[in-house]
Structure formats: structure tokens, C-alpha cells
Backbone bond lengths (Angstrom), bond angles and torsions (degrees), N, CA, C in turn:
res aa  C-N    CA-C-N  psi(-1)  N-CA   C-N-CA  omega(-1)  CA-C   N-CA-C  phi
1 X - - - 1.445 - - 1.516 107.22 -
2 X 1.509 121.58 134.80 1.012 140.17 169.11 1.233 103.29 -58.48
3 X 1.710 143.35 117.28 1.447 126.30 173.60 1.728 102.57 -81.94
4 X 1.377 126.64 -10.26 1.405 113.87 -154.73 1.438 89.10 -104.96
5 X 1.585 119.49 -17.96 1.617 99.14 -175.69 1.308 95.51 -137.13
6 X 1.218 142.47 -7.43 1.473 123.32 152.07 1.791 110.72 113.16
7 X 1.588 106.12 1.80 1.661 103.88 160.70 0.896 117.52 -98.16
8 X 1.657 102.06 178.65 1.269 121.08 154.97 1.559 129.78 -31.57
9 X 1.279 118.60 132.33 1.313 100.41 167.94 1.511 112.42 -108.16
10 X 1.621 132.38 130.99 1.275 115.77 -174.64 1.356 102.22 -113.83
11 X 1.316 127.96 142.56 1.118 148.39 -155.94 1.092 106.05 -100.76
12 X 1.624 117.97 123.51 1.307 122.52 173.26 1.475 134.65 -37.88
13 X 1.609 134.81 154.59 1.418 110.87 170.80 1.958 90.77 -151.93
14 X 1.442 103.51 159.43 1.504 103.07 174.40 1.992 98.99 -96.65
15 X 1.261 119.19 140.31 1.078 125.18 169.44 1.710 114.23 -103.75
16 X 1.411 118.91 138.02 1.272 120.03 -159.58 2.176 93.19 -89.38
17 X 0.994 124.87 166.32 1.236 117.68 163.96 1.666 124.60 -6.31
18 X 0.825 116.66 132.79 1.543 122.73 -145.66 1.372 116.36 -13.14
19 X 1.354 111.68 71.16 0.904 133.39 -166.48 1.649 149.04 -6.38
20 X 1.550 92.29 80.62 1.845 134.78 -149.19 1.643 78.08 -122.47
21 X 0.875 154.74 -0.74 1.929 137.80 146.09 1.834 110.88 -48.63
22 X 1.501 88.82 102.00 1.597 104.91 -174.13 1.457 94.26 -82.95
23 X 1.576 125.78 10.32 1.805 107.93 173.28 1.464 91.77 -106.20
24 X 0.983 146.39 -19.65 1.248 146.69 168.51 1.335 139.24 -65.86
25 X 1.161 124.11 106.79 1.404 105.23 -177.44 1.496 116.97 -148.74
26 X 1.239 131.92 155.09 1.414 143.38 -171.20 1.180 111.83 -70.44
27 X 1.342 152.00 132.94 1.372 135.00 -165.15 1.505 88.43 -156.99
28 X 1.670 116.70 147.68 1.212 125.83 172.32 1.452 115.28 -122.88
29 X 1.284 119.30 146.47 1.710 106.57 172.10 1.104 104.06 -100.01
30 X 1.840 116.63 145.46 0.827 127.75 152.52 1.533 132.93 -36.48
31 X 1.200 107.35 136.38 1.572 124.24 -167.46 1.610 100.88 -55.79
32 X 1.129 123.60 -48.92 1.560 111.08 -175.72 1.852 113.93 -85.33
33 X 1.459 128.22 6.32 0.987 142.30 150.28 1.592 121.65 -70.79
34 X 1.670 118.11 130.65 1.365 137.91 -169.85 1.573 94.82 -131.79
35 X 1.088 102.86 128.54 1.685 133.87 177.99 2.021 99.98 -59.13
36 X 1.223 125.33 105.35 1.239 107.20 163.97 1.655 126.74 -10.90
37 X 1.263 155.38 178.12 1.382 137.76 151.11 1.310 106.01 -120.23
38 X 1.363 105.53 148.53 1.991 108.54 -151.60 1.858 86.60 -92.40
39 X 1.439 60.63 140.88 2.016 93.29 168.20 1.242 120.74 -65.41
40 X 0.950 150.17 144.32 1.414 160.78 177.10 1.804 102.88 -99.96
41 X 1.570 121.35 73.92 1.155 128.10 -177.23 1.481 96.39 -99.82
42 X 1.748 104.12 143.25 1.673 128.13 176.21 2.099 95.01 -43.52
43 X 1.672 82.24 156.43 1.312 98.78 -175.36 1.693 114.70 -105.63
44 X 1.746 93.64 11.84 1.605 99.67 -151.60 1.505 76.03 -101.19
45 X 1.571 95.18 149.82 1.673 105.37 -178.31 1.507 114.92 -89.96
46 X 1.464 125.95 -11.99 1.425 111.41 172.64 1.863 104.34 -70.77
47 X 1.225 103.24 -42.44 1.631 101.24 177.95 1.939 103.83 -50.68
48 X 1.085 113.39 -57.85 1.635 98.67 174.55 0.867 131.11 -86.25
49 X 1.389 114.39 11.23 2.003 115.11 144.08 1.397 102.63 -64.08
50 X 1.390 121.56 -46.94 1.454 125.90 -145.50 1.403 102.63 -60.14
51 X 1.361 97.98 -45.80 1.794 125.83 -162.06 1.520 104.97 -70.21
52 X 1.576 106.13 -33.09 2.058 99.16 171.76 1.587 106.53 -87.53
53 X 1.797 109.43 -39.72 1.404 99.59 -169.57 1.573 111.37 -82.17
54 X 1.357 129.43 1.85 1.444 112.77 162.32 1.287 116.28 -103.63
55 X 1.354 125.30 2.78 1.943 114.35 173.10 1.850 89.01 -78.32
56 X 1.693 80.56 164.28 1.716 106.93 -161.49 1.435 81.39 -59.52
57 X 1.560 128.54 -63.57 1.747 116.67 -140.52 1.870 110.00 -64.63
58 X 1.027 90.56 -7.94 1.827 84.20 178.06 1.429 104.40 -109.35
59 X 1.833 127.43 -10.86 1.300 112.20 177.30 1.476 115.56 -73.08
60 X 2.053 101.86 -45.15 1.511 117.33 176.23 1.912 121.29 -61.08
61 X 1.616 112.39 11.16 1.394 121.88 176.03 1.606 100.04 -114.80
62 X 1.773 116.93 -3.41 1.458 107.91 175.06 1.261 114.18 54.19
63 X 1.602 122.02 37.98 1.340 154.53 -170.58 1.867 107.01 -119.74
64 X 1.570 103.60 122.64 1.656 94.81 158.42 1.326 122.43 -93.78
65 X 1.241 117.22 177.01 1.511 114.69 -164.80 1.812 110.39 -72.05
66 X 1.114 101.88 -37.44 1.599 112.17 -175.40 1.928 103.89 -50.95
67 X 1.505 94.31 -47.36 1.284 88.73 -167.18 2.034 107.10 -88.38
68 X 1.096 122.75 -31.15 1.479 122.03 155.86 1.816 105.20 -30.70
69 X 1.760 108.58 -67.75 0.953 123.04 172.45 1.881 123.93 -31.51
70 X 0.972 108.63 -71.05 1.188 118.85 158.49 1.357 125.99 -47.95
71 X 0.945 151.84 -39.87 1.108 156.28 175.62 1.708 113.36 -79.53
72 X 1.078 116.22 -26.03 1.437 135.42 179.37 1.782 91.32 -78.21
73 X 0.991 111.56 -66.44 1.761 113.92 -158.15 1.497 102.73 -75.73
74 X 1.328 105.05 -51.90 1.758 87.53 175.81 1.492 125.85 -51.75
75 X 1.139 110.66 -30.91 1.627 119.66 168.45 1.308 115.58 -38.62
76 X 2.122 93.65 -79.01 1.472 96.40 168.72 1.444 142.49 -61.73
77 X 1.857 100.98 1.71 1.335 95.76 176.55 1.553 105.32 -78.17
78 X 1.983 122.02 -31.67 0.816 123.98 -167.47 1.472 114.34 -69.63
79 X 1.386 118.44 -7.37 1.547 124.92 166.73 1.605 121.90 -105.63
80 X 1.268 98.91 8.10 1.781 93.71 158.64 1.815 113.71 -99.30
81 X 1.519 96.24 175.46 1.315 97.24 168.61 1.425 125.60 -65.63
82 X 1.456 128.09 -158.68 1.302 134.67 157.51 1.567 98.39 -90.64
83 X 1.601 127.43 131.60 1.086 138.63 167.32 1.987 93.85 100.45
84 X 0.791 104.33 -27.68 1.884 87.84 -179.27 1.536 103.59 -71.96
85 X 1.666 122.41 -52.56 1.273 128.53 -179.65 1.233 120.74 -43.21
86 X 1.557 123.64 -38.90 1.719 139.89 153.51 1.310 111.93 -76.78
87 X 1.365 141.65 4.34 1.439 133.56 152.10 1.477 100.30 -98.30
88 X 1.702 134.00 -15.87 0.642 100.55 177.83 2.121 120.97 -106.91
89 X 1.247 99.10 -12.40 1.488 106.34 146.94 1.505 109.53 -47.82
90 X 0.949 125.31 -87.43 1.510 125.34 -179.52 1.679 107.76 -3.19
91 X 1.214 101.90 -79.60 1.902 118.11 174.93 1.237 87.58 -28.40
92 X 1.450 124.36 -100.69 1.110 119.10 -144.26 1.723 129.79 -66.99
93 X 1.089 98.49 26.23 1.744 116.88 179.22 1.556 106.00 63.56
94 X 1.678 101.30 -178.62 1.660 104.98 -163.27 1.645 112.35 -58.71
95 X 1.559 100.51 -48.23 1.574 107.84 -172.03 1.536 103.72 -70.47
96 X 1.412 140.82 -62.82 1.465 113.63 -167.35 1.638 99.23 -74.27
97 X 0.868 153.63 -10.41 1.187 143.92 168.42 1.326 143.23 -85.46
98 X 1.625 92.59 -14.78 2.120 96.78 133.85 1.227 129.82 -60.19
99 X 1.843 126.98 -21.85 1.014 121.21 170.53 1.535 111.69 -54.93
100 X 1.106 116.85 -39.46 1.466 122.21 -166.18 1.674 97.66 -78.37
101 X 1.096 124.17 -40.98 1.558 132.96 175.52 1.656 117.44 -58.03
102 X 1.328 99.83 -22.06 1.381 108.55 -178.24 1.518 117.63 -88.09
103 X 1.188 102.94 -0.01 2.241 112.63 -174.53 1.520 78.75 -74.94
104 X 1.051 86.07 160.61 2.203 111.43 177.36 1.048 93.44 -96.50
105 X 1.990 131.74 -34.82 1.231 110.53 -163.39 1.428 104.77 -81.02
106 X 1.344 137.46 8.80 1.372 102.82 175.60 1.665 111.89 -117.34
107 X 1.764 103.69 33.15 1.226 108.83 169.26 1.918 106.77 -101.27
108 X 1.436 124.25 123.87 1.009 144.94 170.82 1.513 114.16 107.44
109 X 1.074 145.80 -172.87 1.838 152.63 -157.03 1.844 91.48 -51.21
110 X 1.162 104.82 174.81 1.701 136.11 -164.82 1.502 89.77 -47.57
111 X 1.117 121.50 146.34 1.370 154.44 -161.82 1.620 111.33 -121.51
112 X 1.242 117.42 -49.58 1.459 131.05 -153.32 1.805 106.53 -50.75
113 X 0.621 128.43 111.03 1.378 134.00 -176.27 1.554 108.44 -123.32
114 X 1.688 94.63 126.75 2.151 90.79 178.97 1.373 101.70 -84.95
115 X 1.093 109.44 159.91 1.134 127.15 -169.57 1.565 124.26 -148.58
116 X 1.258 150.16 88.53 1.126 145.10 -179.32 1.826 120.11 -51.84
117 X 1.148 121.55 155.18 1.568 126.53 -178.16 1.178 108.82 -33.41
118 X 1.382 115.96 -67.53 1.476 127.80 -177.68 1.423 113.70 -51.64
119 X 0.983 113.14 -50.17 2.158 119.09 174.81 1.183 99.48 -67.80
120 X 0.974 125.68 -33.81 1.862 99.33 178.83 1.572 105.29 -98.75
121 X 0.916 146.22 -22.38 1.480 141.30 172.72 1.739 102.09 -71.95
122 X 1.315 98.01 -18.15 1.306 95.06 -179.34 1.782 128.21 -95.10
123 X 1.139 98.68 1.09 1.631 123.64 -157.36 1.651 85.58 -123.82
124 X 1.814 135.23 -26.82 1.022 114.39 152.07 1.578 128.73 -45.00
125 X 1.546 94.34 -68.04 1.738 139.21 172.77 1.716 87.64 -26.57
126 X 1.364 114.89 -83.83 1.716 112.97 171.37 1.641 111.48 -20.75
127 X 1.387 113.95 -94.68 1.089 124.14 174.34 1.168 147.27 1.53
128 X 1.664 94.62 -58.66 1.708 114.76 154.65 1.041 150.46 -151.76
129 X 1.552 72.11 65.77 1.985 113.22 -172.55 1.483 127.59 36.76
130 X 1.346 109.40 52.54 1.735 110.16 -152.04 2.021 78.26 -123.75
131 X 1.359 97.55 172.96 1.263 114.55 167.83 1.833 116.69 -76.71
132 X 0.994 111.66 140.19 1.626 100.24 174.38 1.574 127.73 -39.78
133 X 1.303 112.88 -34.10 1.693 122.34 -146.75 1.874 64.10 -88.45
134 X 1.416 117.99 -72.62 1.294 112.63 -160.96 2.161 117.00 -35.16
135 X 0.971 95.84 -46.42 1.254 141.24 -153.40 2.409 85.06 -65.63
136 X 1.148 99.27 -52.16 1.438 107.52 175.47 1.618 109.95 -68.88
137 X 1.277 105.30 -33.08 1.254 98.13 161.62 1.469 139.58 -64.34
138 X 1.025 126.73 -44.60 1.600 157.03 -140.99 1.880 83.48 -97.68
139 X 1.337 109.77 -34.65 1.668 120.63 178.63 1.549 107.18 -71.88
140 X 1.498 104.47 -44.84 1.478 94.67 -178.77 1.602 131.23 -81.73
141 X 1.611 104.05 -11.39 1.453 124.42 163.48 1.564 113.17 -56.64
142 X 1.527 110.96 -44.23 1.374 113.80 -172.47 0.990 120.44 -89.34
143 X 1.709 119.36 -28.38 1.738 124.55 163.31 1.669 96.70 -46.97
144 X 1.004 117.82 -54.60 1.540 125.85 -161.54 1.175 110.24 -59.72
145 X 1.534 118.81 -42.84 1.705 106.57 -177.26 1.628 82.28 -85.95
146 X 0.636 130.02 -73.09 1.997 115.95 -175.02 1.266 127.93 -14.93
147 X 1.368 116.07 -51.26 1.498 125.20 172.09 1.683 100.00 -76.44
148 X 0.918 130.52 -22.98 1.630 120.97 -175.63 1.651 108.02 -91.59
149 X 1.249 125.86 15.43 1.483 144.19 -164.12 1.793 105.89 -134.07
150 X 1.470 116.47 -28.24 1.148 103.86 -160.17 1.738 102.11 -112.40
151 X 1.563 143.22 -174.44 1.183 128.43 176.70 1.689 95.64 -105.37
152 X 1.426 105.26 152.48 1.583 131.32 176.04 1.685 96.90 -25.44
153 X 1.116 119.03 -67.46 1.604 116.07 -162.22 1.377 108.17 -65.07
154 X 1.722 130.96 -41.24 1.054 116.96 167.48 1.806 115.58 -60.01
155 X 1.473 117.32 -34.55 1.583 103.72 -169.56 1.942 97.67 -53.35
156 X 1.413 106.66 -37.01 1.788 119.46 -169.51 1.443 92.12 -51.19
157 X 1.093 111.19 -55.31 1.831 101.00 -157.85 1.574 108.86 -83.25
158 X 1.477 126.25 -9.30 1.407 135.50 162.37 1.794 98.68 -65.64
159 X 1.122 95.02 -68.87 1.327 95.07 176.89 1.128 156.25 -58.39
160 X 0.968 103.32 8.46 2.019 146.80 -158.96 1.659 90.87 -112.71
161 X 1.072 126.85 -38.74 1.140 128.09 -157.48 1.724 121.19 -100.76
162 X 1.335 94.88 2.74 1.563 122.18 -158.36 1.689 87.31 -98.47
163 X 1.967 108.25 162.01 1.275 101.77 131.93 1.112 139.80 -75.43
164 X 1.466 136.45 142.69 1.282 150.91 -157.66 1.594 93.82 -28.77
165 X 1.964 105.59 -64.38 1.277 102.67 -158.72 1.759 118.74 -81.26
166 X 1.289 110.61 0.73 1.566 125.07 160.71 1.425 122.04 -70.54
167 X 1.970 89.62 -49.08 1.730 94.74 -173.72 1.953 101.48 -67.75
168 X 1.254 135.69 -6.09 1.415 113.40 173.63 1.470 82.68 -85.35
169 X 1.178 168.41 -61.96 1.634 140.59 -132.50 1.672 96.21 -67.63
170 X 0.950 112.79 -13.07 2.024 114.76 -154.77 1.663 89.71 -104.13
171 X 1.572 129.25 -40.45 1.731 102.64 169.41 0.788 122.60 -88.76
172 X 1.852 108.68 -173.34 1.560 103.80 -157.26 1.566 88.49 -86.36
173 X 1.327 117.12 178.80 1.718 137.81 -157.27 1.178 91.61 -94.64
174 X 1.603 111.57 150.77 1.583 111.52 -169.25 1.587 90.14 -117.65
């Protein structure tokens, strides 16, 4: 919801070739629904180690944050486009945004790979050897310090890029 003029707000989405991308989809919030309002969280990366490696779901995987971290972003780097992954480094300043600089996959030609909920929660789960259910968690810790680091329009265009039912773990909570 627009607070200054009183609509709907509809939420961006990427459409695949004339736009037949069944992970994609247009979604509106309800009119009496308000978007959380984003936090203004530090840009310094030991503070957002701290912030993934001390919540319970990454302590009870005997996981540190760097590497939760990592494993979370290279994923999603591997599900953005070319140019979102460098808009979205940018956001998160020099230091957390070498994490994202540091995936192998986004060294050489286009990267962007679709990916459904399950394949990428699952390519976490791989990653760092956790169980899936765990594994969705440890994802939503890091969307969270991510989206609380980056501004509203970038979480939109991260989230635009998601499947429908991924891109709600990645905005802020209504």
C-alpha cells in the first residue's frame, strides 16, 4: 500500500519469454496491508556474520555465519540476472559484498540460472551439508540480514527475480 496515496501496491515480477515463467508471478498486497519498514542495519561485515552466526538456526547446524553466508548468496547470486548480482553487491557495501564476489559462479559468461524453491533450498542443503528443512532455514536468517542491509527498491528487484514462493522469504514481512 501506497501510504501517501492510498493504493495498492503491486509488486514487481521478471516475466520469462512472453511471459510463460510459471516461477514468476505478479502479486498485489492487500489494501489494508503495510510493508514492514526496513531497518537501517551496519554495513560492516563482522556485524553480519554476528547476526547469521548467532541466531539458533545456523548455531543448531554447527555452522558459522560466513559460511551460512556464503552459501546463501552464491546461490542467490546463481539465480539473479547478469547486472542484478553487481547492483546487488553494490547495496550491500565493499565488505559484505565480496561475499557475493567471491562465488566462482559468477566468474566467466551469464550465470543466471532458473531455479525453482526446492533447487535452490536444495543446492543450499548441498552446500552445507545440512538437511533441507534445516537448510530453508539458515536461508531465511540470511535473506533477513540481507534485506535489512539493502534499500526497499533493491529488496523489489531481488525479489522480482525469485520464485513467487521464494521471493516472499526475501521481503520484508507485511
Amino acid at each position: 500500500m501506497d501510504t501517501v496515496t492510498d493504493t495498492p501496491v503491486k509488486r514487481a515480477c521478471v516475466h520469462g519469454e512472453q511471459g510463460d515463467d510459471p516461477m514468476a508471478q505478479e502479486t498485489e498486497l492487500p489494501p489494508n496491508i503495510i510493508p514492514v519498514k526496513e531497518r537501517d542495519e551496519s554495513l560492516d561485515l563482522q556485524a553480519f556474520l554476528d547476526e547469521i552466526g548467532n541466531s539458533q538456526e545456523v548455531r543448531v547446524n554447527k555452522l558459522d555465519g560466513r559460511t551460512a553466508a556464503h552459501a546463501v548468496l552464491c546461490t542467490l547470486a546463481r539465480r539473479l540476472s547478469d547486472g542484478e548480482d553487481v547492483k546487488l553487491m553494490r547495496a550491500l557495501g565493499d565488505d559484505i559484498g565480496e561475499l557475493i564476489g567471491e562465488c566462482t559462479i559468477l566468474r566467466g559468461p551469464s550465470h543466471a540460472k532458473r531455479m525453482k524453491r526446492e533447487e535452490f533450498i536444495s543446492d543450499v542443503a548441498d552446500h552445507l551439508g545440512i538437511k533441507v528443512d534445516q537448510a530453508f532455514r539458515v536461508m531465511t536468517v540470511v535473506f533477513t540480514a540481507v534485506r535489512d542491509r539493502i534499500p526497499e527498491d533493491e529488496v523489489a528487484a531481488v525479489a522480482s527475480q525469485l520464485p513467487a514462493d521464494l521471493a516472499d522469504s526475501f521481503r520484508r514481512p507485511v
